[in-house]
PyMOL CGO cylinders between C-alpha atoms (Angstrom):
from pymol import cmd
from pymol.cgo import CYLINDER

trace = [
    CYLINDER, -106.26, 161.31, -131.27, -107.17, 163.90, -128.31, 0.3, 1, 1, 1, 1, 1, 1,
    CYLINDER, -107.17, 163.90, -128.31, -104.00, 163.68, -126.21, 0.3, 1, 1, 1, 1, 1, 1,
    CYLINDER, -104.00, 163.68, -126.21, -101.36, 166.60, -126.24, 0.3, 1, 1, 1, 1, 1, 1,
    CYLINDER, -101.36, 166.60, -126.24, -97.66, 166.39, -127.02, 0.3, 1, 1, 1, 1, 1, 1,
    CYLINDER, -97.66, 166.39, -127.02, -97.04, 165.71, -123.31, 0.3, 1, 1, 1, 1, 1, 1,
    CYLINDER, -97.04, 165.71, -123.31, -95.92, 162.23, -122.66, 0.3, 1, 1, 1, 1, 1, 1,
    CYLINDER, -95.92, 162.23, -122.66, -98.27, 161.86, -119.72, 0.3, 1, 1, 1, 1, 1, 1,
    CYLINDER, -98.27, 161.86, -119.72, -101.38, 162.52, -121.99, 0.3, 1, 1, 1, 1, 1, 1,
    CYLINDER, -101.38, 162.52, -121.99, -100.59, 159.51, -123.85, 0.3, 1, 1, 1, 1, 1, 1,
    CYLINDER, -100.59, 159.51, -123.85, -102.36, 156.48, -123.33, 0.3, 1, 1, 1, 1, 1, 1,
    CYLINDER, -102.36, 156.48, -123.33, -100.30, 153.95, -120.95, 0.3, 1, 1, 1, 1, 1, 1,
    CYLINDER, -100.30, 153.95, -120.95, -98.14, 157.01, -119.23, 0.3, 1, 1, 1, 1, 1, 1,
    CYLINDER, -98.14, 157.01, -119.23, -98.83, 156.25, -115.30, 0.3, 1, 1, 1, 1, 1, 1,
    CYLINDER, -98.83, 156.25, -115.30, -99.45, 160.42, -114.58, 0.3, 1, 1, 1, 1, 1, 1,
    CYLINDER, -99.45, 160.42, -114.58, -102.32, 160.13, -117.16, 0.3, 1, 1, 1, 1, 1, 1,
    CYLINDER, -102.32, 160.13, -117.16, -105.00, 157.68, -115.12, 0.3, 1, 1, 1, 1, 1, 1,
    CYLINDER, -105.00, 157.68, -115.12, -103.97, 159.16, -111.66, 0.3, 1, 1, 1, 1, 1, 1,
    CYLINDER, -103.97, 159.16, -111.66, -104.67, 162.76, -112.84, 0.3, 1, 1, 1, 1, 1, 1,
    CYLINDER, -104.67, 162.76, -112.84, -108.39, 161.36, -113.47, 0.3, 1, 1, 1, 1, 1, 1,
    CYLINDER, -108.39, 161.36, -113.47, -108.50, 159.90, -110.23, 0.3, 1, 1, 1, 1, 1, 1,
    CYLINDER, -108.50, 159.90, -110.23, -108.12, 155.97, -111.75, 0.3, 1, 1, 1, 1, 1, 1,
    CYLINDER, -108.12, 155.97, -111.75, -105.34, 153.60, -112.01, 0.3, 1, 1, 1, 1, 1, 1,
    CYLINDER, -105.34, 153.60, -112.01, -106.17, 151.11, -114.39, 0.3, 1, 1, 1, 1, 1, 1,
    CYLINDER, -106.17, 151.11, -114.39, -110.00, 151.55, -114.14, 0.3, 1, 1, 1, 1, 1, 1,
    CYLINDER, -110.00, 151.55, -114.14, -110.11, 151.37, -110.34, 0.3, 1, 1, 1, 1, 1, 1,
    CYLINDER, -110.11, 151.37, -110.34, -111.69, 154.63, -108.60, 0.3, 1, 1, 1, 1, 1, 1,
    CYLINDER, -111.69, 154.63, -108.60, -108.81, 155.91, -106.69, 0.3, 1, 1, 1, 1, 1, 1,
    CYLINDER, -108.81, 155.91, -106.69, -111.00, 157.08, -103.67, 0.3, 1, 1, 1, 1, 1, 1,
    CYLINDER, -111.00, 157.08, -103.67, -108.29, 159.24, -102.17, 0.3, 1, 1, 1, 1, 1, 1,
    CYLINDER, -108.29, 159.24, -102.17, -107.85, 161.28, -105.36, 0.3, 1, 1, 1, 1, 1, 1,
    CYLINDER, -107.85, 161.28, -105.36, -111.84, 161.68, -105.83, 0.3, 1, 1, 1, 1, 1, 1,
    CYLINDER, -111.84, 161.68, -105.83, -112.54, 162.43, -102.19, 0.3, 1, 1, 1, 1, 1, 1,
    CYLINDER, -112.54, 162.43, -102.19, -110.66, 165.78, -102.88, 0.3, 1, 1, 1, 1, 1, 1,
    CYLINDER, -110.66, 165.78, -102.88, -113.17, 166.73, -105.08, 0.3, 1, 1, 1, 1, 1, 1,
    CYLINDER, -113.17, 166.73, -105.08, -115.49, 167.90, -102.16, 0.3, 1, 1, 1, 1, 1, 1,
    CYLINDER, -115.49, 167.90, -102.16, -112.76, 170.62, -101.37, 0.3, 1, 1, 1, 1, 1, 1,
    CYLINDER, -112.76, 170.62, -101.37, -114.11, 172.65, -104.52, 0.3, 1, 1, 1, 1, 1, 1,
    CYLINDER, -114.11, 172.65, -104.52, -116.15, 175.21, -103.13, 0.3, 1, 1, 1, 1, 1, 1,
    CYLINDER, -116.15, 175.21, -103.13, -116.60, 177.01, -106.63, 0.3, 1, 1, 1, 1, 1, 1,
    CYLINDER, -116.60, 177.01, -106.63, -119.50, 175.98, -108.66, 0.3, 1, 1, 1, 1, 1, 1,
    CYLINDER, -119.50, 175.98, -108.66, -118.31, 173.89, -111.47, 0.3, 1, 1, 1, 1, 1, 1,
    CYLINDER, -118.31, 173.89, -111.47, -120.86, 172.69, -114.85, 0.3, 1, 1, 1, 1, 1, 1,
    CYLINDER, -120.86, 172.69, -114.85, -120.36, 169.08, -115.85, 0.3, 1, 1, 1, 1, 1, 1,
    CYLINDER, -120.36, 169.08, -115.85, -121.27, 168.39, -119.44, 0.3, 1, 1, 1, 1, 1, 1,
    CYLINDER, -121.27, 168.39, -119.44, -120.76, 164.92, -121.73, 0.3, 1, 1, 1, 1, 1, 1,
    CYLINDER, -120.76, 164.92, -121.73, -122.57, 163.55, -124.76, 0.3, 1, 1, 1, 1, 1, 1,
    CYLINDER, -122.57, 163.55, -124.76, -124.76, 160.38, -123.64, 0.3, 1, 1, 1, 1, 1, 1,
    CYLINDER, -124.76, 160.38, -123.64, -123.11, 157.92, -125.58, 0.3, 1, 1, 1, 1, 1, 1,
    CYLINDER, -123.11, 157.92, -125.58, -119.51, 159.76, -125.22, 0.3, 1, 1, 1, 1, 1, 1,
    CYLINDER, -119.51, 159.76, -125.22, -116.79, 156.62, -124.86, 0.3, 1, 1, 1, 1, 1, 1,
    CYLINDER, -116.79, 156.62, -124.86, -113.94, 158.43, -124.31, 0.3, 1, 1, 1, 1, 1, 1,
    CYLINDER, -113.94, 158.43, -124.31, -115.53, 159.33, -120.90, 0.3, 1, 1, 1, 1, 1, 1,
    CYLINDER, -115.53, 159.33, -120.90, -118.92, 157.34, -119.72, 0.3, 1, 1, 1, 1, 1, 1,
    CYLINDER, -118.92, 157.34, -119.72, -121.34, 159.74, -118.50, 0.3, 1, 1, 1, 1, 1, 1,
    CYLINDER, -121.34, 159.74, -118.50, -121.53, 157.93, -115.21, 0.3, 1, 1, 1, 1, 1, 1,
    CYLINDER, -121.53, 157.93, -115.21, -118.14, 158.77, -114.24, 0.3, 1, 1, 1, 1, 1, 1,
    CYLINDER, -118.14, 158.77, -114.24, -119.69, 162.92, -115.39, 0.3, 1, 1, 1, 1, 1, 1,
    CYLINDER, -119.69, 162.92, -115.39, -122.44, 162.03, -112.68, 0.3, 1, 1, 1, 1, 1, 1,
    CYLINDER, -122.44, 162.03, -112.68, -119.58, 160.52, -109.95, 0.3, 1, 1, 1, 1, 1, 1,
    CYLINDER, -119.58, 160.52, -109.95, -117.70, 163.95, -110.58, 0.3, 1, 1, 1, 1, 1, 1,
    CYLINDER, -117.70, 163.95, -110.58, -120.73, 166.35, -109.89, 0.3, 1, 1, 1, 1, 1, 1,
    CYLINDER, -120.73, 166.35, -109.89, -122.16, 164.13, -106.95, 0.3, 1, 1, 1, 1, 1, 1,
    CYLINDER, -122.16, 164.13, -106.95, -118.59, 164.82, -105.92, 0.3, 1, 1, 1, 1, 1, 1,
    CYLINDER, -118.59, 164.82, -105.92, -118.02, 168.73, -106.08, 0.3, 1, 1, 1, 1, 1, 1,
    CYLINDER, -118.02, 168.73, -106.08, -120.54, 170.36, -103.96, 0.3, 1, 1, 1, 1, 1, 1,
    CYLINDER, -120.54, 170.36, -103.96, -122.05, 173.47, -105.96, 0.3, 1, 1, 1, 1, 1, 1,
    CYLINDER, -122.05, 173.47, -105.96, -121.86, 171.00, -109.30, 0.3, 1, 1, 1, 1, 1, 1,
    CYLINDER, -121.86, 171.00, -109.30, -123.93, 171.40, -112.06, 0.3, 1, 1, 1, 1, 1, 1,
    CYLINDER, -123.93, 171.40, -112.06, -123.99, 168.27, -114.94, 0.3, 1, 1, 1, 1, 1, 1,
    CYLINDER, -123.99, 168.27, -114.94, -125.74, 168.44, -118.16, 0.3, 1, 1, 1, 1, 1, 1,
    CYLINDER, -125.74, 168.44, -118.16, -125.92, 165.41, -120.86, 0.3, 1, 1, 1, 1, 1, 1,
    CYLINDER, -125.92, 165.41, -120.86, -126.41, 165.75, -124.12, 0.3, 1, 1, 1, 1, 1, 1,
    CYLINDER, -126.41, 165.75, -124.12, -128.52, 163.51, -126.28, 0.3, 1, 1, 1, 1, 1, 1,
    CYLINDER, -128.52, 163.51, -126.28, -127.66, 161.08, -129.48, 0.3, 1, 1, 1, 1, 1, 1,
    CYLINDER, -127.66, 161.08, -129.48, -123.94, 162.66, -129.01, 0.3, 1, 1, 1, 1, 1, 1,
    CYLINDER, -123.94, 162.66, -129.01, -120.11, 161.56, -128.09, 0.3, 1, 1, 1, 1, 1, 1,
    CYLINDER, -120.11, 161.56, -128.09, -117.09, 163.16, -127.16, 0.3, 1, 1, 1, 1, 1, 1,
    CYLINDER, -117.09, 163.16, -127.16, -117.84, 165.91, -129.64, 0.3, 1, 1, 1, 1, 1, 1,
    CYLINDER, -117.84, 165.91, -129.64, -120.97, 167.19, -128.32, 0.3, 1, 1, 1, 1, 1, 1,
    CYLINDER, -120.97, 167.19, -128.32, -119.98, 170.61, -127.69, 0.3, 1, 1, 1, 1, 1, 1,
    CYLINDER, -119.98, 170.61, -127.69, -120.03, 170.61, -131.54, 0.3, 1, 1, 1, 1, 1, 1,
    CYLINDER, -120.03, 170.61, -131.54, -123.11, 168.91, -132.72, 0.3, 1, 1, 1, 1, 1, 1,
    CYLINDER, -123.11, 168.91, -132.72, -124.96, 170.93, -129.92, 0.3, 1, 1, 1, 1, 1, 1,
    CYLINDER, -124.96, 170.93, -129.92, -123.02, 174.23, -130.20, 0.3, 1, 1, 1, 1, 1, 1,
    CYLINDER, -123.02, 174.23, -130.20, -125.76, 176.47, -129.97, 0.3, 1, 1, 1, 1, 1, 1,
    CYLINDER, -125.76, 176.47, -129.97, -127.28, 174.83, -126.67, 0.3, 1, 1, 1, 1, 1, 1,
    CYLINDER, -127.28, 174.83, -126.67, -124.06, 174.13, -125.07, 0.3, 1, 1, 1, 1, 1, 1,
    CYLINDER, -124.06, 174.13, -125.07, -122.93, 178.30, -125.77, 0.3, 1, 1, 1, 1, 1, 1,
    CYLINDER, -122.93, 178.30, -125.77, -126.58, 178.98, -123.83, 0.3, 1, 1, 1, 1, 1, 1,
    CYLINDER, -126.58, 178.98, -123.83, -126.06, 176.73, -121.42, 0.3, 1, 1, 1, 1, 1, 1,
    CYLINDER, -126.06, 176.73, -121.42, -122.50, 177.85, -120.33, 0.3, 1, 1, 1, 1, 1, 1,
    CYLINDER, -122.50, 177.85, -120.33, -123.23, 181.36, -120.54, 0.3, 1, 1, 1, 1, 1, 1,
    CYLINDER, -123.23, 181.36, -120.54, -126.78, 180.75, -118.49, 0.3, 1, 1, 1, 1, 1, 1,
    CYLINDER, -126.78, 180.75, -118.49, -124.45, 178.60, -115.92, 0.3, 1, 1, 1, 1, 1, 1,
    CYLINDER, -124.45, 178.60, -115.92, -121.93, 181.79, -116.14, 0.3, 1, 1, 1, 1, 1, 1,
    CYLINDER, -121.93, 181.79, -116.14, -124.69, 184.66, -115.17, 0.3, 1, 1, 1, 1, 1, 1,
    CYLINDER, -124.69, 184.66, -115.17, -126.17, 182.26, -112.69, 0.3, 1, 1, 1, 1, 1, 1,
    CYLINDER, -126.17, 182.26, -112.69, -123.76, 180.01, -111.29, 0.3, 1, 1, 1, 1, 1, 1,
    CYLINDER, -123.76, 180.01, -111.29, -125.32, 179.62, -108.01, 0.3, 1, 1, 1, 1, 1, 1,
    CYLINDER, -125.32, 179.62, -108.01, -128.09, 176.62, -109.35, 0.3, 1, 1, 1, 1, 1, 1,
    CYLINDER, -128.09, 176.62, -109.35, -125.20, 173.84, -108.43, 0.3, 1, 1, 1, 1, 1, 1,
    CYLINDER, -125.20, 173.84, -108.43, -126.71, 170.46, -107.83, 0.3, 1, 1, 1, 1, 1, 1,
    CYLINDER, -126.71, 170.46, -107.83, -128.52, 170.04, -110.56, 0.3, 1, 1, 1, 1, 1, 1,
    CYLINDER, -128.52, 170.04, -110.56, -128.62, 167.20, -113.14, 0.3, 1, 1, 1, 1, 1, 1,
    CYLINDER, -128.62, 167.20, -113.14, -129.99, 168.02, -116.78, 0.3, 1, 1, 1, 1, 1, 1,
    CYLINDER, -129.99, 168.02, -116.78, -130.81, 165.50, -119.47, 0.3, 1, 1, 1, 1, 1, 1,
    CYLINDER, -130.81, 165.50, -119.47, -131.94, 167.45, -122.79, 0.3, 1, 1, 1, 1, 1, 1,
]
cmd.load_cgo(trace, "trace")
C-alpha cells in the first residue's frame, strides 16, 4: 500500500529491512550505531498508535542522532501528518526557524 515501484520497497525484498537498520525484526546494531554520525539536527515525528512503524523504534532513532528532535502525535497512525496537518505544518516550520532545540521529546 505505501511501498514504491522499486522492488526493494516491497515487503520480503532483503535491501528493504537492512535500509531500516533490521533484518527480520532484529536491531542491526552496526547499521543504527551510524546514526550518531548525523551532526545535522533532524525532527522525528509518528502517530502514537502508527503500526506501520511503532513509535518506540521513532524514540530509538532520536536517542540515536544527536541534535534529534521527536514529536508524537495523539489518537493517530501512519497518516498523522494528515489528521494533524495544521500542527504538524507549525511544528516543522517552528523546528525549521529554530532547529537548534534537538533533544527534545514532545507528546501533544
Amino acid at each position: 500500500m505505501f511501498n514504491t515501484r522499486s522492488p526493494s520497497s516491497r515487503p520480503g525484498h532483503p535491501a528493504g529491512p537492512v535500509r531500516r537498520g533490521l533484518r527480520r525484526g532484529v536491531p542491526d546494531h552496526a547499521l543504527l550505531q551510524r546514526l550518531s554520525a548525523i551532526s545535522q539536527p533532524v525532527f522525528v515525528a509518528n502517530g502514537d498508535s502508527d503500526p506501520m512503524i511503532l513509535p518506540h523504534y521513532s524514540y530509538l532513532l532520536a536517542g540515536l542522532i544527536p541534535q534529534a528532535q521527536v514529536k508524537i502525535y495523539p489518537d493517530s497512525a501512519h497518516g498523522f501528518l494528515f489528521q494533524h496537518h495544521a500542527n504538524f505544518a507549525a511544528d516543522v516550520e517552528a523546528f525549521l526557524n529554530d532547529p537548534g532545540q534537538g533533544g527534545s521529546v514532545q507528546i501533544s
